[in-house]
N, C-alpha and C positions, 0 to 999 in steps of 0.2 A: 481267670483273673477276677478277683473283690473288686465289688463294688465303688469306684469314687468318683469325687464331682469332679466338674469342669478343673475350680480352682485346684481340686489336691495334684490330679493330673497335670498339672502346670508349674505345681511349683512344690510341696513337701515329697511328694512320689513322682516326680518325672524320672529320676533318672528306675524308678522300675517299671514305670508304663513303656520308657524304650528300651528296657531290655524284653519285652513281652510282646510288644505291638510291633517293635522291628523283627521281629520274627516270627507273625501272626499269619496262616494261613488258613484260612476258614474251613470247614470241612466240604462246603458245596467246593471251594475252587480245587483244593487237594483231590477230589472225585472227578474230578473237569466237569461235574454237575453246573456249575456255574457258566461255564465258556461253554458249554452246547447249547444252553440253552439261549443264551447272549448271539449263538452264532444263528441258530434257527432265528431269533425274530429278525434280527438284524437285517438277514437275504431275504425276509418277508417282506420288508419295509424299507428296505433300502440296495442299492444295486455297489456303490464303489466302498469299499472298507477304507480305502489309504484316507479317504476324504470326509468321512463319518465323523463329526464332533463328538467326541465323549468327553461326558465329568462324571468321573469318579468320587463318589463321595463317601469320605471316611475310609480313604485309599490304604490306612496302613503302612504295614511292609510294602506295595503294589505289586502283591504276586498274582494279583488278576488281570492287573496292565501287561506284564510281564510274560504270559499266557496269552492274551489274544494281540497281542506284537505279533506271536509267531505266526497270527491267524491273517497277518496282512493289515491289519490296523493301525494307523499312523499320528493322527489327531487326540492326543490327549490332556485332558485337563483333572487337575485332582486338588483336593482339599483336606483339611482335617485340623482335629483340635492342636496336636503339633505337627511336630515333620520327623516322621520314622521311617520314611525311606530309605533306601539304601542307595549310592552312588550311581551307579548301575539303571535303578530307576528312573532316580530323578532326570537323567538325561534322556528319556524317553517323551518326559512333560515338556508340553507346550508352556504351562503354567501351574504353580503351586501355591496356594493362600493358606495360611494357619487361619483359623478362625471354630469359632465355638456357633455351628449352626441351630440350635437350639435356639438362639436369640437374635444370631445375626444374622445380617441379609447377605445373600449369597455376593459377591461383587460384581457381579460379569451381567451386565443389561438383558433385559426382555430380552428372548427367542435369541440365546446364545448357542445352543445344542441342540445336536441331532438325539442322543440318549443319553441321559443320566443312570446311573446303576449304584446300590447302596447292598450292597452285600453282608445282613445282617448286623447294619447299623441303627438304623430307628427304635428299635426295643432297647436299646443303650444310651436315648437321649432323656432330658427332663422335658422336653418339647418337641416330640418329632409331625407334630402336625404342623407347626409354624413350617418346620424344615420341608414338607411335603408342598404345602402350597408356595414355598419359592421355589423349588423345583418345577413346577407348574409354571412359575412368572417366567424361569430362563429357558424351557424348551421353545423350542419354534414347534409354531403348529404342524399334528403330524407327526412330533416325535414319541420317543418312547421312555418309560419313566419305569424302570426293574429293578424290584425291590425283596426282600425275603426277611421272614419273619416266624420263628417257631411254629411250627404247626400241632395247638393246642389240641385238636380232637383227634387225631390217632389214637390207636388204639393201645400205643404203650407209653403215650405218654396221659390217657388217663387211668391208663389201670395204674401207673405210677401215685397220680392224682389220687385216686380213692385210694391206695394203700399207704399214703403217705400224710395227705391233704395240704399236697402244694405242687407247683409244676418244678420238675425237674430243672427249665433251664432257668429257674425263677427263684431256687432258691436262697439262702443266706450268702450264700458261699458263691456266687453268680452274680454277673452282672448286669443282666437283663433287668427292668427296672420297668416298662411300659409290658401291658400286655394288648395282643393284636387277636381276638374274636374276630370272624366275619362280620358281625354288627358296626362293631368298631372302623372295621377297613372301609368297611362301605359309607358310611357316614362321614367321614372326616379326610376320606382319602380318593379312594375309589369316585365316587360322585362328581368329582371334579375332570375325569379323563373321561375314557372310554377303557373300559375291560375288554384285550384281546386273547388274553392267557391266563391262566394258570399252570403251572406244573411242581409236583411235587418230588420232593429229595427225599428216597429211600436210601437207607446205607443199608442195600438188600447183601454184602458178605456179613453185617452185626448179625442181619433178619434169619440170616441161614448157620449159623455156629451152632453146634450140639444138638442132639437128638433130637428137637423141635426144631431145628434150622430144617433136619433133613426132608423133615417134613412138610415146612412150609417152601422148601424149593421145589417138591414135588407137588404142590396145588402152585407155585410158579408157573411150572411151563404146563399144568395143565390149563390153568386161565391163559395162556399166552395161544391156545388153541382156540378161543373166541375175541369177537371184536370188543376191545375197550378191555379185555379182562385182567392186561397186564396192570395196565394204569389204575383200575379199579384197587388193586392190590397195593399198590405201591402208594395210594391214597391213604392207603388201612394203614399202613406199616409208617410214613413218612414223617422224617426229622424234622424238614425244615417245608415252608410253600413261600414259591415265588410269583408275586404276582409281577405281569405284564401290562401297561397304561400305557395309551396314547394320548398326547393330547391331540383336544379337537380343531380341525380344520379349519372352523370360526369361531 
């Protein structure tokens, strides 16, 4: 999808931002990269799924609500610049706000959530740091704040970089618009919680296609013979990285 603002999205192009976003499924959640990783912290950090607050933010189609439905999850809250859900969804949510978070403040008071999750939405804001620290103001301390964000230093997306001299997801023709360095995360985002995670999304069947796939599946599962070495791998190789935030206790 090109690039637009808030306003184009609302009113000269809405009716093709819902043909696009009502049928938007990310590539972590199409992997179930997303729901494993949702579901690992989750039983980290919390014991009853039916009774777990979520807000979804920048829900989409909600075929991430829609996936961890199945996982026993019952409490959900979603937002976004319109309402692209489908019927189906919507009767899933507790509650639904249109709003433009870039500027506006979230509705729902201090320490409304147990976890927030933004699934490759903040590199598509003009403001996602305002958006970062009210996510901050509505978790209850303790919760967890999962987010994802291009993963610039891989190794094919800078060899893209220097053969190109621009990132992939960032081009003309893309709608990524912020970019997320670790510098960047840590300052403006990061700082304010506590870091319990990272994990990275390889789409290791792209990593493995054609006579160099066959090869780097065969240094796969020979890294998968030492400790860390798959992960190490899938660091090099990875699309997307999701960080994991708690907020603090006090």
């Amino acid at each position: 999808m090109k690039y637009l603002t808030a306003d184009e999205i609302k009113t000269a192009h809405r009716d093709e931002a819902h043909e696009i976003l009502g049928e938007c499924v990310g590539k972590s959640i199409r992997d179930r990269f997303a729901i494993d990783v949702f579901n690992r912290y989750h039983d980290r950090f919390f014991s009853d799924r039916s009774r777990t607050r979520i807000l979804d933010l920048g829900i989409a189609s909600g075929a991430f609500l829609v996936e961890i439905a199945k996982d026993g999850y019952r409490d959900f809250t979603a937002c976004d610049i319109d309402s692209y859900a489908k019927p189906e969804v919507q009767v899933l949510l507790r509650e639904f706000r249109v709003l433009d978070f870039s500027w506006e403040k979230l509705p729902w008071p201090d320490a409304s959530f147990d976890i927030v999750t933004a699934w490759c939405v903040l590199p598509h804001l003009e403001n996602p740091f305002f958006a970062a620290r009210e996510v901050l103001r509505v978790l209850r301390p303790g919760g967890l704040f999962i987010f994802t964000t291009p993963f610039l230093t891989s190794k094919p997306r800078m060899d893209y970089f220097v053969e190109h001299g621009d990132f992939k997801s960032y081009r003309v023709t893309n709608n990524h618009i912020v970019l997320f360095p670790r510098g960047v995360v840590q300052k403006t985002i990061i700082s304010f919680f506590e870091l319990v995670g990272t994990e990275y999304h390889a789409r290791l069947w792209k990593i493995f296609r054609g006579p160099r796939g066959f090869l780097r599946r065969i240094l796969y599962r020979i890294a998968g013979l030492f400790p860390g070495g798959e992960g190490t791998l899938q660091k090099r190789w990875a699309y997307n990285i999701v960080y994991i935030l708690r907020r603090p206790q006090t």
